[in-house]
C-alpha positions as CSV (number, residue, x, y, z in Angstrom):
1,X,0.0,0.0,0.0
2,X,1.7,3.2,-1.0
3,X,1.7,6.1,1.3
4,X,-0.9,8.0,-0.6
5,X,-3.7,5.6,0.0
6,X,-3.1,5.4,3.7
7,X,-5.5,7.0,5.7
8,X,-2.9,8.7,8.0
9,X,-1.0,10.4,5.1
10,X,-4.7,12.6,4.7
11,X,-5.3,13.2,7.7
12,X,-1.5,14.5,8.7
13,X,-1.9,16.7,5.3
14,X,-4.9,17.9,6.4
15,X,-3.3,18.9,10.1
16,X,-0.7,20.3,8.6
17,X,-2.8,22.7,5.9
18,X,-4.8,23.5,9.3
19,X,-1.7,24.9,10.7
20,X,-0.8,26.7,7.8
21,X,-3.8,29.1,7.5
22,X,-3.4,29.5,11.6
23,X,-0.2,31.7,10.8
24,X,-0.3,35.3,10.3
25,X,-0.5,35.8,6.4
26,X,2.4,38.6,7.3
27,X,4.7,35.9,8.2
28,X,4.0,33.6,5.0
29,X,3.1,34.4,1.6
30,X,0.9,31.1,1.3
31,X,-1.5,30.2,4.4
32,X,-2.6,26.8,2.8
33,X,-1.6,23.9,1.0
34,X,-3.2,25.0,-2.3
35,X,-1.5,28.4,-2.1
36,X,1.7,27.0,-1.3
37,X,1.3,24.1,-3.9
38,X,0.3,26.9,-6.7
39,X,2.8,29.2,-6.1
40,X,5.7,26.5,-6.2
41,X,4.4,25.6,-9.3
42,X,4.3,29.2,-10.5
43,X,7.9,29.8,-9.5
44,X,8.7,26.7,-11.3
45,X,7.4,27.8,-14.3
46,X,8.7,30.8,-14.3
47,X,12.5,29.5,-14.2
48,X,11.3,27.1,-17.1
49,X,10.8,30.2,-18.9
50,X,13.6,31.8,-18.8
């Protein structure tokens, strides 16, 4: 069973995006999983541009 499909993974991800949007948005850019995820991805693209 990979990690993924376990039960535990989800609900650790979940804690953890929970924490996330609990911190001052001053302190981080990106207060939740999706934002974070998004603007990695950005970033990433941008560098692909160049």
């Amino acid at each position: 069973m990979g990690i993924i499909e376990s039960p535990i993974f989800w609900v650790v991800l979940a804690a953890v995006s929970e924490i996330l949007a609990l911190i001052p948005n001053e302190k981080v850019k990106s207060n939740s999983m999706f934002q974070l995820a998004s603007a990695a991805l950005s970033a990433l693209l941008k560098d692909r541009k160049k």
